[in-house]
N, C-alpha and C positions, 0 to 999 in steps of 0.2 A: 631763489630758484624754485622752492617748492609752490610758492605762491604763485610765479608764472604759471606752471602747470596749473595749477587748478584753476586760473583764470581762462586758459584754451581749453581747458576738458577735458587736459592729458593725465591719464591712471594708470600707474604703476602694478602692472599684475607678478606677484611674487611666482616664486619655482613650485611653492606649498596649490596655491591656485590652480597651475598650468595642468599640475597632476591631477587634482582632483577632478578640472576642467572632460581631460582624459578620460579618468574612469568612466565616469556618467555619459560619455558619449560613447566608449566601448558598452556600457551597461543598456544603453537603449538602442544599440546595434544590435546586441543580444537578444532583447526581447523583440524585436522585428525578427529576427530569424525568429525565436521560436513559437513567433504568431503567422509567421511563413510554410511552415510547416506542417500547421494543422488543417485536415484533408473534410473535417467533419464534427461539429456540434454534438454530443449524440444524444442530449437532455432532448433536442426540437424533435425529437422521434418517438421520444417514450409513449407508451399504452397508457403510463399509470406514474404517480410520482405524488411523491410524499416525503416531507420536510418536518425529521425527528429533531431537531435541532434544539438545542435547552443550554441556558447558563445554571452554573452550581456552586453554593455557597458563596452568596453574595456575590453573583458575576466575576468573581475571580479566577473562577474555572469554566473553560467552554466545552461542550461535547463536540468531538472530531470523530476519524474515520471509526465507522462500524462492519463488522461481517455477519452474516447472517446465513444458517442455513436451515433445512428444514427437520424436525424434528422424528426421527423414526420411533420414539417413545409413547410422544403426546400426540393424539391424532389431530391433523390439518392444524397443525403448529408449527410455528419457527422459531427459533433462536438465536437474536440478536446480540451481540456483543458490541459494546460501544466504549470508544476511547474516550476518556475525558482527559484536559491539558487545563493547565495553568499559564495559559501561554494565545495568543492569535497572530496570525502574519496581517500583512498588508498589502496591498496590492502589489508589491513587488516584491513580497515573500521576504519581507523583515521582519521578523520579529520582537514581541514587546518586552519581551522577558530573558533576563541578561544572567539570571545568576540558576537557580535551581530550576531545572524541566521535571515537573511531579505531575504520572499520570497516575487516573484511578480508571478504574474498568467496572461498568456496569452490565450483567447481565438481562437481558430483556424475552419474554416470552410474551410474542405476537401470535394473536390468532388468524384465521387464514385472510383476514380483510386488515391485517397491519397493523391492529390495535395490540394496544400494548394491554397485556392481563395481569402478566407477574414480572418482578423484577427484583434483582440483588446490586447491593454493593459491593467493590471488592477493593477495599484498603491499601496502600501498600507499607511495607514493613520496612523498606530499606531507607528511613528518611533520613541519614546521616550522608548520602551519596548524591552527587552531584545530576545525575539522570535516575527518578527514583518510581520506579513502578514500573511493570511490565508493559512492553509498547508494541503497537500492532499487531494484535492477536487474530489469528486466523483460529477459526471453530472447523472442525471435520467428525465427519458420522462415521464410523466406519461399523458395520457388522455388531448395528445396534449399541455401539460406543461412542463416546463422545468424546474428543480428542480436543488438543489446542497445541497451539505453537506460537512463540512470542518472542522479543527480543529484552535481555533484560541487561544490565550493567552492572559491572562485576569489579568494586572498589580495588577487588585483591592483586588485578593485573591490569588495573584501567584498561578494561576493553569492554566492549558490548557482545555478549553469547547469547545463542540461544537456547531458552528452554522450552521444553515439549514434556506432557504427560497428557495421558485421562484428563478431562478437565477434572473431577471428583478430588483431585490432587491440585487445584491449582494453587491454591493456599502454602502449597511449599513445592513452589518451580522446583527444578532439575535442570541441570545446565547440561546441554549433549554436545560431544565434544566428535570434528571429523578425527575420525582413524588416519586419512590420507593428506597427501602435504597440501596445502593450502595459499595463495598468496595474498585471501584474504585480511586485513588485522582485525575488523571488528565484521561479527556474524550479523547479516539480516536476512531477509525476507528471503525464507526458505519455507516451500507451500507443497503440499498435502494433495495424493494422487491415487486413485485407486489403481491401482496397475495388474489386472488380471487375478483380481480378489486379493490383492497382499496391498498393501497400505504401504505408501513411497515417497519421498520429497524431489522434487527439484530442487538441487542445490545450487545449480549456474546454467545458465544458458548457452556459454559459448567457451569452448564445447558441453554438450549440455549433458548435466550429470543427474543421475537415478541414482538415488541413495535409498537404503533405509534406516529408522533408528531401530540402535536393540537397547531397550529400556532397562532389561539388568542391568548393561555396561554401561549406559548411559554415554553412547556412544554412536556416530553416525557411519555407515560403512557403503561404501561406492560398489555400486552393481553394474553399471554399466558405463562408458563412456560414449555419447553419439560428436562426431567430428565435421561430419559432411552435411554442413547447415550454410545459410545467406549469410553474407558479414554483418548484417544487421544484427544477428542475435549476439553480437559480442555487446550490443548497447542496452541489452534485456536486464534486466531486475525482475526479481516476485513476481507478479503484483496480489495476482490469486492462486487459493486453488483451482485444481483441473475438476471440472464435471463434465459429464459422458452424458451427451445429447446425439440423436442419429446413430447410433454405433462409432463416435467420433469423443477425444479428447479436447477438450476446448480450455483456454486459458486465457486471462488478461496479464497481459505485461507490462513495464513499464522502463521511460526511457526517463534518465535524470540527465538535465544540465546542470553543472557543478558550477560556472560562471555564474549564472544567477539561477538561485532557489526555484526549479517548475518541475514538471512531469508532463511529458506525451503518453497518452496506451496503445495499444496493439491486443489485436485478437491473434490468437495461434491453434490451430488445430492440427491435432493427429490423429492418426489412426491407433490400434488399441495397440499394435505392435510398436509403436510410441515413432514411426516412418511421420516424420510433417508431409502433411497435404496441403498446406497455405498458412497466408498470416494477412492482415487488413496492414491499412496505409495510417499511420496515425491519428490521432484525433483526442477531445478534451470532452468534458462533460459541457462547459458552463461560459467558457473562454476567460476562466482565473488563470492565472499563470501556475499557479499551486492549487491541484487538486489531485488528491489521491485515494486509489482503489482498492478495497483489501475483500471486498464481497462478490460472490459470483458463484449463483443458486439456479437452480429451474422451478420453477412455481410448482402450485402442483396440479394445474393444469396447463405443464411446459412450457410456459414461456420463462425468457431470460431475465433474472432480479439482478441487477447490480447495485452496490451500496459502494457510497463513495463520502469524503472531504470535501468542500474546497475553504484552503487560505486555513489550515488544520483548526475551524473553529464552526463548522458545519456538518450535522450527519445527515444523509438522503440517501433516498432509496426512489430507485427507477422500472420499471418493466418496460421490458421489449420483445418484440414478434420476436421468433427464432429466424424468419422469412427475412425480418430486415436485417439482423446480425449477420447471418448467412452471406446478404449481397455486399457485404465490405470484405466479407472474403478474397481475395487474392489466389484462387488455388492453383498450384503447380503441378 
């Protein structure tokens, strides 16, 4: 009998197959939606573009997303922060590395044409833990300080918290814990805001919460709650800080599909009463399925710097008019 069959060309597909068959075609239904979606390119527009990109230690490690702001210390200076991974995705946002995710953090000071002058390494300490170094670090200036905020992984109640200090401190994070309930389990991308000269986070978008931390208690405490937002912003994440361009608050956000590994962004402005005045239509840098944004600066002759990822194994840096940012605005 089996031999008939294989004489006509009849093949037996098992129940293990039919599934598999399934997912990969729910998988690349996915990725047409969320290449369906994207409204805008936004690399085709850039003024300026530059690709910091480097392996480390024997290509074992790639450098991924960086932020960068400008420096109030060093004149016509930045400072860049750059993630390094032990890890790259693929075009469909798999990943090569199955067992430890070990970032390291290098600090970068670019002069005003992007060159890199100085630079540090920054180790991490926690190599007995499963996720081990400080991940996605946002840099903030505040009132000639230099601040940071990061996610880091905490063996002692397997969860990912965030820690925030001075950078001068970063060498012994600080885990900031919210005061108010939570339905989060693990802390991320929580970004840095000048709010009427006080120094503030976004901690959720929808409804979107103004916190600040108070660094004795090491603890994060809810100032405001805003409710009367588009339902879109329940799908907001991070992505950057806010900077104050026009008399206006401006932010990158970001949308995660959790079926498969990508990110859409979003531009969102307010006004300084933190009232939204508009948001753009989504959009990608590069058209990776996996690219991600944690930089978002004004030059210092105003135009917009964005630093980004794609496929966590790439760092670039973009400029753009304010003039073109502005026209994906949406304003209501």
């Amino acid at each position: 009998m089996q031999n008939y069959k294989k004489n006509i060309g009849y093949n037996i597909i098992s129940n293990s197959q039919i599934v598999d068959i399934e997912k990969k075609k729910e998988k690349i239904d996915e990725i047409k939606k969320y290449f369906s979606k994207i409204q805008v390119n936004l690399i085709n527009n850039c003024i300026f573009y530059k690709d910091f990109s480097f392996k480390f230690y024997k290509t074992f490690f790639n450098s991924s997303s960086p932020c960068i702001i400008k420096s109030s210390n060093l004149k016509n200076k930045y400072i860049m922060n750059t993630r390094i991974v032990n890890y790259k995705l693929d075009s469909i946002g798999k990943s090569n590395n199955y067992n430890k995710c070990i970032t390291i953090n290098k600090i970068s000071i670019l002069d005003n044409f992007f060159n890199e002058v100085d630079f540090k390494y920054f180790f991490p300490k926690n190599s007995s833990s499963k996720y081990i170094g400080v991940e996605d670090i946002r840099l903030f200036d505040f009132n000639n300080e230099l601040y940071f905020i990061g996610s880091l992984y905490n063996p002692e109640n397997n969860k990912v918290q965030i820690v925030s200090n001075k950078f001068k401190n970063f060498e012994n994070p600080t885990i900031i814990n919210p005061t108010f309930e939570t339905s989060f389990n693990w802390e991320k991308n929580w970004v840095f805001f000048n709010n009427k000269n006080n120094i503030n986070i976004i901690y959720k978008w929808y409804p979107l919460y103004i916190c600040n931390i108070d660094y004795l208690n090491n603890s994060l405490n809810l100032i405001k709650s805003i409710e009367n937002l588009p339902d879109v912003f329940k799908n907001f994440r991070g992505s950057t800080n806010g900077i104050i361009y026009n008399e206006k608050i401006w932010f990158i956000v970001h949308e995660q599909n959790k079926n498969i590994k990508s990110y859409l962004h979003c531009f969102v402005v307010f006004n300084k009463n933190m009232d939204l005045l508009g948001y753009s239509k989504e959009f990608n840098f590069e058209n990776n399925l996996v690219e991600f944004c944690l930089g978002f600066e004004l030059s210092y002759n105003n135009n917009f710097i964005i630093t980004y990822s794609t496929l966590d194994s790439t760092t670039k840096l973009a400029i753009f008019l304010p003039e073109y940012i502005n026209s994906l605005i949406n304003y209501i």
